[in-house]
Backbone of each chain as nested JSON, in Angstrom:
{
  "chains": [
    {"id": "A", "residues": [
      {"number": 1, "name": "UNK", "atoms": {"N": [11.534, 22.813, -13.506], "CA": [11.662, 21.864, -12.402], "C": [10.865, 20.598, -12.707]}},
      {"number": 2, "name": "UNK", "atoms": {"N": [11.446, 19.609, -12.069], "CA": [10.663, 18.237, -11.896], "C": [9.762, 18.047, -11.527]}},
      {"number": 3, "name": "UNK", "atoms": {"N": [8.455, 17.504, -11.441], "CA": [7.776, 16.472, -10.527], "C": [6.981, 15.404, -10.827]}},
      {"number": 4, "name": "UNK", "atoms": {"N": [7.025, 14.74, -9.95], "CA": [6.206, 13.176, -10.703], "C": [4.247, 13.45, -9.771]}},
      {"number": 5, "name": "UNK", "atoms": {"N": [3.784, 12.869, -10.561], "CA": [2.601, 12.316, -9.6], "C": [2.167, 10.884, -9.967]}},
      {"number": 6, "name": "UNK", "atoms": {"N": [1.911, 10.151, -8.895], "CA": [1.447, 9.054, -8.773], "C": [0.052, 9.004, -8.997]}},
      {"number": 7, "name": "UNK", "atoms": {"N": [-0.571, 7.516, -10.085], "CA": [-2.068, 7.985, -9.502], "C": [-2.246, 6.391, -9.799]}},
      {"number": 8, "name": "UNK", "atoms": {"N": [-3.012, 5.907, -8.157], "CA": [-3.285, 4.418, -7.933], "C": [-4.644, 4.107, -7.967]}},
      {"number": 9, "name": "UNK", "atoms": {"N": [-5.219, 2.815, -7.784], "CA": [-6.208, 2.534, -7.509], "C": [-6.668, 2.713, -5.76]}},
      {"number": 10, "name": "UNK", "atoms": {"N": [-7.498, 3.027, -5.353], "CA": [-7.705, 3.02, -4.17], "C": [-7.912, 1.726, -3.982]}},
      {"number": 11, "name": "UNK", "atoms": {"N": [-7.562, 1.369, -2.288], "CA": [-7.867, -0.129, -1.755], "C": [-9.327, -0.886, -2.275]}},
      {"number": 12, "name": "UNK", "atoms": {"N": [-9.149, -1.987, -2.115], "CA": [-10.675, -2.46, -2.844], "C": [-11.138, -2.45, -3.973]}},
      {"number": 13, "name": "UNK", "atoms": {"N": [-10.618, -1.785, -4.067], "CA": [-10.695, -1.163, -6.055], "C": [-10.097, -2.767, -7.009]}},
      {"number": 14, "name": "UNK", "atoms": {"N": [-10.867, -2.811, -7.653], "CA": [-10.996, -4.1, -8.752], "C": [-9.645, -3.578, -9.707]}},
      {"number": 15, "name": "UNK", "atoms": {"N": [-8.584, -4.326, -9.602], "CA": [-7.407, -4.354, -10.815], "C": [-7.391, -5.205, -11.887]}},
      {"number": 16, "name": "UNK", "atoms": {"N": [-8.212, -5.309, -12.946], "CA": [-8.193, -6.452, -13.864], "C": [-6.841, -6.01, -14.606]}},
      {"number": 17, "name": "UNK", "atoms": {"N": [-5.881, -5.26, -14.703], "CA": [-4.709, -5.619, -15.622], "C": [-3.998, -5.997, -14.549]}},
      {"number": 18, "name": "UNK", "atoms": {"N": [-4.074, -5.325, -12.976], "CA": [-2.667, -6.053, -12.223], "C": [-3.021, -7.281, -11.896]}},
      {"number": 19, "name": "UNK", "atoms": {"N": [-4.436, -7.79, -11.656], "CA": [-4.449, -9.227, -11.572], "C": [-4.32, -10.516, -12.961]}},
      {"number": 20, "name": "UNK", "atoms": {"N": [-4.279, -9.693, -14.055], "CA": [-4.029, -10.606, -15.098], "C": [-2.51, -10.821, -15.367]}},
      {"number": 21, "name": "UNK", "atoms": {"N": [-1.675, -9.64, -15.069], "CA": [-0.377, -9.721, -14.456], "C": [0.168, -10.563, -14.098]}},
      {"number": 22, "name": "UNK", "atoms": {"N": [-0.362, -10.424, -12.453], "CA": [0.068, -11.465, -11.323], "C": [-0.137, -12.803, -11.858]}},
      {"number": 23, "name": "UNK", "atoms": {"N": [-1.295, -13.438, -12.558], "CA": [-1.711, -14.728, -12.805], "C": [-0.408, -15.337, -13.837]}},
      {"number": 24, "name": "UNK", "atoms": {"N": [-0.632, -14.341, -15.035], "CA": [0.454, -14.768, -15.532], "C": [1.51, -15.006, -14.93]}},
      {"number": 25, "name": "UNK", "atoms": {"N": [2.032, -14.322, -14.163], "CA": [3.794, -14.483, -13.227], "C": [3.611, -16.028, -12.61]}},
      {"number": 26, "name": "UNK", "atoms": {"N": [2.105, -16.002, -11.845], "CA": [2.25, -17.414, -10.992], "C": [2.043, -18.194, -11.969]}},
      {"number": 27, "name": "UNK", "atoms": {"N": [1.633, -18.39, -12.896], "CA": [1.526, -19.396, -14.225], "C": [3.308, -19.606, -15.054]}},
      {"number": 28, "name": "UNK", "atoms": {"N": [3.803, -18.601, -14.605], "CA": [4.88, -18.66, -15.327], "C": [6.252, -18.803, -14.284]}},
      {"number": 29, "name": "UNK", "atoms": {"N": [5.716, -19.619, -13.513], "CA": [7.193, -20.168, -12.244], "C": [7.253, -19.226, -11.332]}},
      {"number": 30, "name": "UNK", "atoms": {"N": [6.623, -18.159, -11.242], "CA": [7.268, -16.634, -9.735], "C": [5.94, -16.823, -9.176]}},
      {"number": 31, "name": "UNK", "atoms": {"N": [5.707, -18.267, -8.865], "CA": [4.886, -18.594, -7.548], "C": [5.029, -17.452, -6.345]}},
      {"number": 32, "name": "UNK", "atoms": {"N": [6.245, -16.714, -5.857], "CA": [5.987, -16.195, -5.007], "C": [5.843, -14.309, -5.389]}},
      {"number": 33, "name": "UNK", "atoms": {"N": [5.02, -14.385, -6.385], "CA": [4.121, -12.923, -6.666], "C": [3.158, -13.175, -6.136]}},
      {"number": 34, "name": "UNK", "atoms": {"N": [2.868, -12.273, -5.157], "CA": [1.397, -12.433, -4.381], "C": [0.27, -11.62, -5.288]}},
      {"number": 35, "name": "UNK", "atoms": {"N": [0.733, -10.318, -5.476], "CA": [-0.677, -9.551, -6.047], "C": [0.413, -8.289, -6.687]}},
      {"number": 36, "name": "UNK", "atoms": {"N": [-0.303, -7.908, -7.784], "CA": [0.241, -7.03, -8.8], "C": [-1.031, -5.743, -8.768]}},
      {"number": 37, "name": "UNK", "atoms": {"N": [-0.567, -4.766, -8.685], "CA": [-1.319, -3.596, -8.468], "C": [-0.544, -2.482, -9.575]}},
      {"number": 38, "name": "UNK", "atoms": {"N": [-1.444, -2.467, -11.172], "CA": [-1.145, -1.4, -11.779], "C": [-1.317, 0.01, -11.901]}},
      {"number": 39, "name": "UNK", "atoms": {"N": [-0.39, 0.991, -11.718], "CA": [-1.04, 2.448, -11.929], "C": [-0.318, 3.847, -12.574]}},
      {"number": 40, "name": "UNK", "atoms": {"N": [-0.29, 4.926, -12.517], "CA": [0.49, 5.624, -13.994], "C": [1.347, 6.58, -12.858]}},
      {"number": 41, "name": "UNK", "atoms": {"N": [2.494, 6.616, -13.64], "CA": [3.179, 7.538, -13.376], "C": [3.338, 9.015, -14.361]}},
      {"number": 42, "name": "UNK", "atoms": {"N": [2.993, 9.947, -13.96], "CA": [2.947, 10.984, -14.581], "C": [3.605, 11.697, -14.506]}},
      {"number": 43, "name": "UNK", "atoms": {"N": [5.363, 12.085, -15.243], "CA": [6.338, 13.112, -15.167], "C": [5.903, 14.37, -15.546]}},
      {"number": 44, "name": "UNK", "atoms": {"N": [6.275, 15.694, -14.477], "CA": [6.05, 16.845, -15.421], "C": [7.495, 17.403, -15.437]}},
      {"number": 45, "name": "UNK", "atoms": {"N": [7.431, 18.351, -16.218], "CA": [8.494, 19.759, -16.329], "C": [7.796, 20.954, -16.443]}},
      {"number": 46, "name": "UNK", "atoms": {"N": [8.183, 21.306, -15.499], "CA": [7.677, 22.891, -15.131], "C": [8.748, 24.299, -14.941]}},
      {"number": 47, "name": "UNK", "atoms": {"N": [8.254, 25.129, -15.559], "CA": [8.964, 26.402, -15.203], "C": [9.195, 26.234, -13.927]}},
      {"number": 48, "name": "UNK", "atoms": {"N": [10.084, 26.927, -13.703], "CA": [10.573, 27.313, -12.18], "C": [9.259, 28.284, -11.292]}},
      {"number": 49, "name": "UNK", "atoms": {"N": [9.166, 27.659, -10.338], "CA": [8.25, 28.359, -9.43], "C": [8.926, 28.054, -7.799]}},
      {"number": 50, "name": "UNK", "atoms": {"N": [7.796, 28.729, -7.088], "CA": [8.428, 27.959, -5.607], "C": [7.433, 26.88, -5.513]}},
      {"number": 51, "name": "UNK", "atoms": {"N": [8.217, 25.739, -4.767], "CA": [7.567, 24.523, -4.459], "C": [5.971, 24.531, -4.012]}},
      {"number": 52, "name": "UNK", "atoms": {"N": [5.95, 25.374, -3.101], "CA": [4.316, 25.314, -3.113], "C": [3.322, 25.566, -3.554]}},
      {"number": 53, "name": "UNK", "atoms": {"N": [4.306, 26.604, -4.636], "CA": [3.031, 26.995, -6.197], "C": [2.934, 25.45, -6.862]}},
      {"number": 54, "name": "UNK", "atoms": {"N": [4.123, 25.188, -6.883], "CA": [4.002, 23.569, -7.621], "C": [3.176, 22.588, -7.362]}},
      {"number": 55, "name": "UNK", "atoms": {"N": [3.271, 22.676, -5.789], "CA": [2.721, 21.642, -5.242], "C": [1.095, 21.801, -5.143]}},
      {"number": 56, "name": "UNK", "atoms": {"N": [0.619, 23.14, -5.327], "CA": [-0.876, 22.878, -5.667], "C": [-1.383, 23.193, -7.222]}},
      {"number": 57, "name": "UNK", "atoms": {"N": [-0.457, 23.779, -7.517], "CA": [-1.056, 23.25, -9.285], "C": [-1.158, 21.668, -9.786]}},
      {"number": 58, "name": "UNK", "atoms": {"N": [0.113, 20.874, -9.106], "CA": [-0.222, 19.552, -9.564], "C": [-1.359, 19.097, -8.626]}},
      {"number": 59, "name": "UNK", "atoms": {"N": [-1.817, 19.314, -7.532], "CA": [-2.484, 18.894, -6.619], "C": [-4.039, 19.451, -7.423]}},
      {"number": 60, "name": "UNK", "atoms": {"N": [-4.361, 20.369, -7.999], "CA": [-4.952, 20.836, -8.336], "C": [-5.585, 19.609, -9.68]}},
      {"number": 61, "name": "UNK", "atoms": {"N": [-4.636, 20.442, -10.341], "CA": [-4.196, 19.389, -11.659], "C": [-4.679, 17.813, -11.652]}},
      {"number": 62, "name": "UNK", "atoms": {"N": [-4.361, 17.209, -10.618], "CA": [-4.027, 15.856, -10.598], "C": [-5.92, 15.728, -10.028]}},
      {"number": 63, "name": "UNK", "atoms": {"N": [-6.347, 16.139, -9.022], "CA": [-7.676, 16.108, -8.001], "C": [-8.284, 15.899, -9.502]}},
      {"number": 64, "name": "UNK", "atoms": {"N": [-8.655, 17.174, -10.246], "CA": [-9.766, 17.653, -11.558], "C": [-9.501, 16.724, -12.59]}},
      {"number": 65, "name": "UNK", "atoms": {"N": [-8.47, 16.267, -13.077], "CA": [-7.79, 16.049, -14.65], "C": [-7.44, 14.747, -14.382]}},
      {"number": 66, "name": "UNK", "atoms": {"N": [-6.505, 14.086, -13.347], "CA": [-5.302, 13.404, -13.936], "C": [-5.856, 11.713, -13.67]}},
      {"number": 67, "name": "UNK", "atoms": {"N": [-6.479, 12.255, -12.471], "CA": [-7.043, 10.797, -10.967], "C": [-8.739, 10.929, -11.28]}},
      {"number": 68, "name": "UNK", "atoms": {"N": [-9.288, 10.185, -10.424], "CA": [-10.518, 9.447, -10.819], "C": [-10.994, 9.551, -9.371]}},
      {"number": 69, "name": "UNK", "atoms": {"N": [-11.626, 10.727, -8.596], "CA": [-11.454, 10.591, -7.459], "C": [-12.447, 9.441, -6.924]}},
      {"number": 70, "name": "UNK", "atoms": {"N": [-13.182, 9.142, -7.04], "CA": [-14.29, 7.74, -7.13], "C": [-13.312, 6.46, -7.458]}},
      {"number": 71, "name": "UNK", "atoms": {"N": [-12.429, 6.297, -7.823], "CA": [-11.467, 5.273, -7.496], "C": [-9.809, 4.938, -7.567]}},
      {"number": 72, "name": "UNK", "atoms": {"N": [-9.376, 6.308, -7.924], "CA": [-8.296, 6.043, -7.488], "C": [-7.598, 7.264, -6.334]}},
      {"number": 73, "name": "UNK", "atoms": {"N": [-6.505, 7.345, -6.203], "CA": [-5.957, 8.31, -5.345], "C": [-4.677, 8.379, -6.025]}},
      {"number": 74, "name": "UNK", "atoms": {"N": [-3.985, 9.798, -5.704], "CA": [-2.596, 10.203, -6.18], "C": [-1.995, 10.799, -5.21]}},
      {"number": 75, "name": "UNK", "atoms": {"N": [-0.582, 10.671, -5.63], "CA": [0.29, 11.5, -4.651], "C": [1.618, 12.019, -5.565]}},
      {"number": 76, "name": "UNK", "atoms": {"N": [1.559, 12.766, -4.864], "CA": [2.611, 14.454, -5.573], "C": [3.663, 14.276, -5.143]}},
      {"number": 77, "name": "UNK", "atoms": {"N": [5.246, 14.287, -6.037], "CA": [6.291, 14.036, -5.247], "C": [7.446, 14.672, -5.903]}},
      {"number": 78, "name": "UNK", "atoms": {"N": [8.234, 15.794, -5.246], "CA": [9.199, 16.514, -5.848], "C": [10.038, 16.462, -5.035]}},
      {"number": 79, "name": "UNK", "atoms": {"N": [11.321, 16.082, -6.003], "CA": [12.51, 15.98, -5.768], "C": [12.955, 17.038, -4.699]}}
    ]},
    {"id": "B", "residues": [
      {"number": 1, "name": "UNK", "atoms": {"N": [6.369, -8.763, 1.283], "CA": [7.52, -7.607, 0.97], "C": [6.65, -6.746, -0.012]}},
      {"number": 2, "name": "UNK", "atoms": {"N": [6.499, -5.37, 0.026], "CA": [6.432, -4.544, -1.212], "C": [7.532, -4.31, -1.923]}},
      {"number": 3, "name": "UNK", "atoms": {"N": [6.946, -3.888, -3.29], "CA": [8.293, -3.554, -3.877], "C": [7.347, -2.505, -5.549]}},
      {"number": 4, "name": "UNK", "atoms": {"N": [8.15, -2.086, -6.003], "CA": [7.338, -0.689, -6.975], "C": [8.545, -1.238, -8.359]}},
      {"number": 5, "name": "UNK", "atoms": {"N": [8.212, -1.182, -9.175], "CA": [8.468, -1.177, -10.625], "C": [8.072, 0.426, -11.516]}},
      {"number": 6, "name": "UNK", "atoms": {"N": [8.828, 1.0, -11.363], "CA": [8.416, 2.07, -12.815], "C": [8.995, 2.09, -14.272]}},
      {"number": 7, "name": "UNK", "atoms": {"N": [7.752, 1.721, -15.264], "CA": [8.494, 1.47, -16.286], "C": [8.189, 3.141, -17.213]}},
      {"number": 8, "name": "UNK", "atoms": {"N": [8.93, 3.601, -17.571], "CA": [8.943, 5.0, -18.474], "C": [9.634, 4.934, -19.864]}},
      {"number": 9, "name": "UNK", "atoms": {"N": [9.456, 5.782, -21.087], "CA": [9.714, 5.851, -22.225], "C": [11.092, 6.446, -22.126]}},
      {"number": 10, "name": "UNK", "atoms": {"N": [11.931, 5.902, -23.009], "CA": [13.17, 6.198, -23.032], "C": [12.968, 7.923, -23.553]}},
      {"number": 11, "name": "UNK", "atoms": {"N": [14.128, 8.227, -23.48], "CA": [14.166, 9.965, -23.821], "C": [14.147, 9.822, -24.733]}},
      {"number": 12, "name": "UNK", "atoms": {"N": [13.756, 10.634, -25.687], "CA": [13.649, 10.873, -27.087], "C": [12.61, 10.047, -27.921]}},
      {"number": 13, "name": "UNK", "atoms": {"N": [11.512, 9.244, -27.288], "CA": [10.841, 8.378, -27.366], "C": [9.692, 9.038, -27.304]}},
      {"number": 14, "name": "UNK", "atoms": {"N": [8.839, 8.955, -28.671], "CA": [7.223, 9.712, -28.623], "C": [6.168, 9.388, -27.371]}},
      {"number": 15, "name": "UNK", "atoms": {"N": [5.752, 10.45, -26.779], "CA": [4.798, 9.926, -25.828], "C": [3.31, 10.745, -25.972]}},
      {"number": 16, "name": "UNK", "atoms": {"N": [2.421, 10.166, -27.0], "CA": [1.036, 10.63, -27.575], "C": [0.485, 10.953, -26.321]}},
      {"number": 17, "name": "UNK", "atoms": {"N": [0.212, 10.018, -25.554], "CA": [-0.547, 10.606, -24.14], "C": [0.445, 11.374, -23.42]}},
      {"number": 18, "name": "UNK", "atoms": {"N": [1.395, 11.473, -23.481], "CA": [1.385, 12.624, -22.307], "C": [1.439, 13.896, -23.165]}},
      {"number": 19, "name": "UNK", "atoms": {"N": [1.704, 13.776, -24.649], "CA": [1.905, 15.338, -25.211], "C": [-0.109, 15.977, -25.396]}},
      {"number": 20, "name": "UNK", "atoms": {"N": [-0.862, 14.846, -25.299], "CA": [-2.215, 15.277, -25.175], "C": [-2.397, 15.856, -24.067]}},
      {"number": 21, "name": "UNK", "atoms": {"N": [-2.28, 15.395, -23.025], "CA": [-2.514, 16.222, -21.522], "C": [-1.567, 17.239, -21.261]}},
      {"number": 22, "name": "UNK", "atoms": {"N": [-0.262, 17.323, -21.864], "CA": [0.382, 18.616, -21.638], "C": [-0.239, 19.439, -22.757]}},
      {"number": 23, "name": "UNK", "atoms": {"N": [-0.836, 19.494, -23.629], "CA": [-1.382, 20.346, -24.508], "C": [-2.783, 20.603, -23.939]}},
      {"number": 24, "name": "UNK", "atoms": {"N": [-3.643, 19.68, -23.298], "CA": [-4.495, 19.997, -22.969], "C": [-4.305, 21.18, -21.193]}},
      {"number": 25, "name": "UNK", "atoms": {"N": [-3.691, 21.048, -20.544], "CA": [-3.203, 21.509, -19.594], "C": [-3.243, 22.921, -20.157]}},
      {"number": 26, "name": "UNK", "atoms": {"N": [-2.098, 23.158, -20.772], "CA": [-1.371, 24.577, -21.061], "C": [-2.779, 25.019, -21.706]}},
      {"number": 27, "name": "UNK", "atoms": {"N": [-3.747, 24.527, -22.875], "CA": [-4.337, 25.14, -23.17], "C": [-5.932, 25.226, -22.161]}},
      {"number": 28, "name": "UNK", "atoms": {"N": [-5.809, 25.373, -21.037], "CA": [-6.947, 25.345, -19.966], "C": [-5.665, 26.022, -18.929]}},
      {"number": 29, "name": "UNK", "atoms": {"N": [-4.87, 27.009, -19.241], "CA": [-4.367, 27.845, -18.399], "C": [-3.313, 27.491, -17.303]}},
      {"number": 30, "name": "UNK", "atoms": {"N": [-2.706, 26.636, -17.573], "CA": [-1.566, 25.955, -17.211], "C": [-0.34, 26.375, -17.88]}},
      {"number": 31, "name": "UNK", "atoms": {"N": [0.157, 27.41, -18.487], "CA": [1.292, 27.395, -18.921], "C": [2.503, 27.389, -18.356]}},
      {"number": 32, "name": "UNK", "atoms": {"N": [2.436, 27.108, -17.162], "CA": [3.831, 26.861, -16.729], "C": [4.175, 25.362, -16.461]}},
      {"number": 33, "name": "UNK", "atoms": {"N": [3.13, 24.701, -17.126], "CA": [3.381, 23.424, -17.679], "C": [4.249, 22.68, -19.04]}},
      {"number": 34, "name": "UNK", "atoms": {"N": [5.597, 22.659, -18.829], "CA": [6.443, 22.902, -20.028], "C": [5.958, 21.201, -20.558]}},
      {"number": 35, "name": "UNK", "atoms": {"N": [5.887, 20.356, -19.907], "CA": [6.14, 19.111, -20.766], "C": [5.422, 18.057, -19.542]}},
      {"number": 36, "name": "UNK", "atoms": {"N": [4.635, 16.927, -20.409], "CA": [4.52, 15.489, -19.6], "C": [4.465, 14.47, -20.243]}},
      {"number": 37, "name": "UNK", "atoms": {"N": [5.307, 13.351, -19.616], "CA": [5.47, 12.44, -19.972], "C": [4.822, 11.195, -18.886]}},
      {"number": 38, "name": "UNK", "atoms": {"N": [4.313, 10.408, -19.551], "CA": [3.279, 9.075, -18.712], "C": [3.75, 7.935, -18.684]}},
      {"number": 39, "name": "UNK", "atoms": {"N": [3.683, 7.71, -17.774], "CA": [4.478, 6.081, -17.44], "C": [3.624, 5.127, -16.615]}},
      {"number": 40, "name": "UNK", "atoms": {"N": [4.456, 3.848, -16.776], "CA": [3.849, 3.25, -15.165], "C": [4.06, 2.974, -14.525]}},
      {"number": 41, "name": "UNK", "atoms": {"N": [3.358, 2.536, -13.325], "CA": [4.111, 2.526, -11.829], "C": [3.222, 0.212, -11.506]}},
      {"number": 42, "name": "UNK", "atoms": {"N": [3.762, 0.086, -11.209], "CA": [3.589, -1.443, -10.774], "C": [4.284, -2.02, -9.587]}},
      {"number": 43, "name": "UNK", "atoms": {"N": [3.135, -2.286, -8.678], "CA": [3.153, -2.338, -7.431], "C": [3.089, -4.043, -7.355]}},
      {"number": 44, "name": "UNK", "atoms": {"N": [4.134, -4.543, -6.303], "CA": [4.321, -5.721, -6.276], "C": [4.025, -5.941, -4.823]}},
      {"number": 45, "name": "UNK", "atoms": {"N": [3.417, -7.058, -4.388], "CA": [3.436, -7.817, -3.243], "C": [3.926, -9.035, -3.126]}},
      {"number": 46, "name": "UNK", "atoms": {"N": [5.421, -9.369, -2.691], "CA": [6.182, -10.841, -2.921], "C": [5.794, -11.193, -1.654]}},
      {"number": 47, "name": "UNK", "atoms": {"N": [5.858, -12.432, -1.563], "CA": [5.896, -13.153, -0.37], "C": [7.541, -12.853, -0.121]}},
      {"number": 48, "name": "UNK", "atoms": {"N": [7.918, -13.34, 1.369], "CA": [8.903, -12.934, 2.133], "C": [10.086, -13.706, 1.514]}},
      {"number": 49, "name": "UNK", "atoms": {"N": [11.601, -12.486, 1.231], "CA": [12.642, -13.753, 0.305], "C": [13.914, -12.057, 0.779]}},
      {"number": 50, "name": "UNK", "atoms": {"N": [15.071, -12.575, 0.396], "CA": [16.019, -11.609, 0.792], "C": [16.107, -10.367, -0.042]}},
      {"number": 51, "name": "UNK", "atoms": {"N": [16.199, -9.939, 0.35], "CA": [16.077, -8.345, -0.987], "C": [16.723, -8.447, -2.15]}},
      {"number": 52, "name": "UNK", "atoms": {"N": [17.957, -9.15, -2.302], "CA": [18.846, -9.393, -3.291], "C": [17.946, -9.804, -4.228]}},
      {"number": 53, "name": "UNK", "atoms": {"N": [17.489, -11.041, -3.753], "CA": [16.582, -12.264, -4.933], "C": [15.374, -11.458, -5.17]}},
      {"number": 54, "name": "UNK", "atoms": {"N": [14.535, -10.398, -4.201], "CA": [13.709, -9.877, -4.833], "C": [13.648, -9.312, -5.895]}},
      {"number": 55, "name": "UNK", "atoms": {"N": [14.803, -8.051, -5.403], "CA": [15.382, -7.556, -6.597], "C": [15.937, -7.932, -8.065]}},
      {"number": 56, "name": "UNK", "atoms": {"N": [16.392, -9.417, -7.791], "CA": [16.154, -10.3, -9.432], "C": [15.153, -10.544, -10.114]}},
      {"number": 57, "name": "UNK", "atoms": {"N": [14.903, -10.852, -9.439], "CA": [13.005, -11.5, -9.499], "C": [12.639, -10.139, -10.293]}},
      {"number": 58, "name": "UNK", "atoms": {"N": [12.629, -8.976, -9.581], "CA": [11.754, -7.91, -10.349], "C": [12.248, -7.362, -11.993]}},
      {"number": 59, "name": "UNK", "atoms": {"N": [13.774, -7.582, -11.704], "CA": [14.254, -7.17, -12.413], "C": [13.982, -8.429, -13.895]}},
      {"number": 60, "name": "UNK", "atoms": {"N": [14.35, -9.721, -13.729], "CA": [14.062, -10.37, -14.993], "C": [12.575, -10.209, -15.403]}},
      {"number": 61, "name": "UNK", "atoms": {"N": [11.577, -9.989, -14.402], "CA": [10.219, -9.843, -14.671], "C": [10.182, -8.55, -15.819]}},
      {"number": 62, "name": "UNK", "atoms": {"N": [11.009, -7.598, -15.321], "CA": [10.527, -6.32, -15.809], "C": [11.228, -6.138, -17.102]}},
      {"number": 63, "name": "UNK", "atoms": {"N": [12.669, -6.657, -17.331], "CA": [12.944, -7.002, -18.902], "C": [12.483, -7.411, -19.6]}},
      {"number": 64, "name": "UNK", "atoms": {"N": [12.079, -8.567, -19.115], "CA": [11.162, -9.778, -20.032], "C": [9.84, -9.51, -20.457]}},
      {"number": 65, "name": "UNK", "atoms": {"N": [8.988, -8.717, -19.474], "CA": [7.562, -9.309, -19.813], "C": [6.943, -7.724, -19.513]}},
      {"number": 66, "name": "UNK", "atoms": {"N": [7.554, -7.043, -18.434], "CA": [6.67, -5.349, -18.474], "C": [7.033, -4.234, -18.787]}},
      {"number": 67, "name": "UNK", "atoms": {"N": [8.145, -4.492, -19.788], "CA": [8.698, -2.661, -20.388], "C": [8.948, -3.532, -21.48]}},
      {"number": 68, "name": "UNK", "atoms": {"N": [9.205, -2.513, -22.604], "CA": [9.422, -2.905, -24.039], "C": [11.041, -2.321, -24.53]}},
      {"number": 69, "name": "UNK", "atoms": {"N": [11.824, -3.433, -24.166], "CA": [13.4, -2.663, -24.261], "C": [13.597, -2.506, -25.235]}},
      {"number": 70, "name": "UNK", "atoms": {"N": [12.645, -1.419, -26.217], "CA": [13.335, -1.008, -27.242], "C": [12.921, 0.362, -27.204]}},
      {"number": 71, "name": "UNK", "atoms": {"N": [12.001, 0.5, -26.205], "CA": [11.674, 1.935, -26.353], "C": [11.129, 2.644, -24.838]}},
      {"number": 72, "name": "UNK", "atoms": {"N": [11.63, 1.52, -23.734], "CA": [10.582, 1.611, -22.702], "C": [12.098, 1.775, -21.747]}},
      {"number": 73, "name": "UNK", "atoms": {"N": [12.674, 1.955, -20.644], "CA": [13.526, 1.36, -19.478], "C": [12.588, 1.252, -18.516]}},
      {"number": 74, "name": "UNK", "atoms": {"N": [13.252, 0.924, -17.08], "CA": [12.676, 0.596, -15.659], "C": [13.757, 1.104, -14.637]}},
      {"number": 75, "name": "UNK", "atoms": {"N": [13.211, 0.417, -13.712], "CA": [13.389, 1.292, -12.428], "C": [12.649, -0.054, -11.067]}},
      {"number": 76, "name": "UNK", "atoms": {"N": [13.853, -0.526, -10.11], "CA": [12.903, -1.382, -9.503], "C": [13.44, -0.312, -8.089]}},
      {"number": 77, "name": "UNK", "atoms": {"N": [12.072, -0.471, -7.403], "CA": [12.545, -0.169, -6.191], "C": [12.018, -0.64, -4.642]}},
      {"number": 78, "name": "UNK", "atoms": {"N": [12.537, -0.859, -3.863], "CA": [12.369, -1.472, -2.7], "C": [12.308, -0.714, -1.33]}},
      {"number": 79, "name": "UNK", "atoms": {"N": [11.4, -0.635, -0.612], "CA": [11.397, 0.239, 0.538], "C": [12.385, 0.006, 1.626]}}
    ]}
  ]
}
């Protein structure tokens, strides 16, 4: 089975690649990019289980391993 | 307006970091972790414009300048 997890910066949180991003875009004519916020997408493939075994192994997974709990946050999302 | 960009490795396309964390996974007792693959996720804040033109906007951005179309595709999406 599928699932993705998201893992962002939390609010407030300093983005030096999405703001070097954004600068470039407004430097480069897409004046109307307000703010660029970079962060990873992480595909898995997993044996077949039931969803809620899934959903806390990646939850698991993602809390310990994947995210930065001091500044970013993730979210778990199956098809 | 928000709007999300995911750029991911085409299939068949080596992905060093994610075959490190799926190896590291399975071998810390995860084996029903068959495979991961890492991508990114890029979070946009446009100022206000019709969805159509957003959706250009993201889209020449994301050919041009934030996936590598030779080994990378995308994905724009709009809430």
């Amino acid at each position: 089975m599928k699932a993705r997890v998201y893992v962002t910066y939390k609010p407030g949180v300093l983005d030096p690649q999405g703001q070097t991003v954004c600068q470039f875009l407004q430097n480069h004519g897409q004046a109307k990019v307000r703010d660029v916020r970079i962060g990873k997408l992480i595909e898995f493939d997993l044996e077949d289980m039931p969803r809620a075994e899934a959903e806390s192994l990646l939850t698991e997974v993602s809390s310990s391993l994947l995210a930065n709990p001091v500044i970013e946050t993730f979210r778990v999302e199956m098809p």
